[in-house]
C-alpha positions in Angstrom: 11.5 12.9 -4.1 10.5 15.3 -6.4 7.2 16.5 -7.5 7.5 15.4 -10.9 8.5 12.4 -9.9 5.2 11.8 -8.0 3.1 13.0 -10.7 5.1 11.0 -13.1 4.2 7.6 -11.3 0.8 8.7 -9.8 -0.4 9.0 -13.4 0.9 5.3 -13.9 -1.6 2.5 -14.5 -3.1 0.2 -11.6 -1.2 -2.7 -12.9 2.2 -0.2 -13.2 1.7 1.1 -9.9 1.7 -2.3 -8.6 4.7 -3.6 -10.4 6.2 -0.2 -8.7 4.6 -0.9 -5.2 6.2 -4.5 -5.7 9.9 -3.8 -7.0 10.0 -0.7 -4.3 8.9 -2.0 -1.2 11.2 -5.0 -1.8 14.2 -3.3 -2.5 13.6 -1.2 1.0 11.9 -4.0 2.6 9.9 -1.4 4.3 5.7 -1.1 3.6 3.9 2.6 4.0 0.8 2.9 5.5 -1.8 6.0 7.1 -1.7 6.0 10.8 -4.1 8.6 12.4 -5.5 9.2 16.4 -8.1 6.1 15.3 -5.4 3.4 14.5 -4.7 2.9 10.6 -6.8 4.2 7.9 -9.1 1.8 7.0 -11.3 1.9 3.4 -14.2 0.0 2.6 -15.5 -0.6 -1.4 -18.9 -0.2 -2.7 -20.1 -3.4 -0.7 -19.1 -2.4 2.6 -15.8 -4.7 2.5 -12.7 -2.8 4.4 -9.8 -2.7 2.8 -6.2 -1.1 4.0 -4.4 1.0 1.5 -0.5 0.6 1.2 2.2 2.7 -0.5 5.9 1.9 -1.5 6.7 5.3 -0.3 6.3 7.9 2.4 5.8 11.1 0.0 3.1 9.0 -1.4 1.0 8.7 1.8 1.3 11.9 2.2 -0.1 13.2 -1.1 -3.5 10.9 -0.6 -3.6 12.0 2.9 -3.8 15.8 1.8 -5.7 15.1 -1.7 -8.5 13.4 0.9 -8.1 15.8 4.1 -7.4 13.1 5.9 -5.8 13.7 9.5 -3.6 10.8 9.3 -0.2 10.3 8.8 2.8 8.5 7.0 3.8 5.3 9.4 6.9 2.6 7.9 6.3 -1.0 8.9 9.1 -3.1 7.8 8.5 -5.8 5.1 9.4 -8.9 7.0 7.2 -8.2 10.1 4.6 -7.4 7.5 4.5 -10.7 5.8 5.0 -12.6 9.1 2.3 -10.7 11.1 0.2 -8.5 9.3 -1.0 -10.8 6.5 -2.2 -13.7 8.5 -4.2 -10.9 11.1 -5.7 -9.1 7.6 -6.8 -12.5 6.4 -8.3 -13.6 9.3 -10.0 -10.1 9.8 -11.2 -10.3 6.0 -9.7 -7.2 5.2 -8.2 -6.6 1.9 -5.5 -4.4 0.6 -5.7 -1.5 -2.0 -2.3 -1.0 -3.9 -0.9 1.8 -3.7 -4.2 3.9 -4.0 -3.9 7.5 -5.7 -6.4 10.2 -6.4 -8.7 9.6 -9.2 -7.2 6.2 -10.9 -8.4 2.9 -9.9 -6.2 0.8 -7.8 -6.2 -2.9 -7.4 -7.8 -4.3 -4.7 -5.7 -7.5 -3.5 -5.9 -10.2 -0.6 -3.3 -10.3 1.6 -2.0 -13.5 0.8 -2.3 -12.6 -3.1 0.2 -9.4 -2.2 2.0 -11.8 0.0 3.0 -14.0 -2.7 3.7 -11.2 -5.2 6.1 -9.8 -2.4 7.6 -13.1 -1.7 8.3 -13.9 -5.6 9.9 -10.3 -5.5 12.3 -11.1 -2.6 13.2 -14.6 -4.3 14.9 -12.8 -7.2 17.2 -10.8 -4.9 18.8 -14.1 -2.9 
């Protein structure tokens, strides 16, 4: 991916970047997170909550992981086992999920049977 490109949709909208997150994550049925020596990079908003950021694409993890200087890296978990394992373990751990997350912009901050349901609707329209 090119540079341009990433500035191009960086500079998108919280509600673009989601439709983005949504449409590419789908198609590739693979989910990006940041996976350091700790585990996965875990977030928390202006009340303590954690929260897990996701990205529809590896050059995008990178780029937040270098904007923040965090020593984590890209790590590709694939869609299905995702939805079938990851959701039900966030939601019982109370954690939520930022959206594709990006320097400077606001990002949506989702549950993760909210992005569940958005992902699911997504798949739907490609059977």
């Amino acid at each position: 991916m090119n540079n341009m490109k990433i500035l191009n949709v960086q500079s998108l909208n919280q509600v673009k970047r989601l439709d983005y997150f949504i449409r590419k994550v789908t198609d590739c049925e693979v989910i990006w997170g940041s996976y350091g020596e700790s585990g996965w990079l875990l977030l928390s908003d202006k009340n303590g909550r954690k929260i897990v950021p996701f990205w529809p694409e590896k050059e995008f993890v990178n780029e937040y992981n270098v904007t923040h200087q965090y020593e984590y890296f890209p790590k590709k978990m694939d869609l299905y086992y995702f939805l079938d394992k990851w959701i039900n373990g966030l939601t019982k751990d109370k954690i939520n999920i930022a959206v594709f997350p990006v320097m400077g912009k606001e990002s949506i901050i989702i549950t993760p049977l909210e992005l569940k349901d958005l992902l699911e609707n997504e798949l739907e329209q490609y059977e």
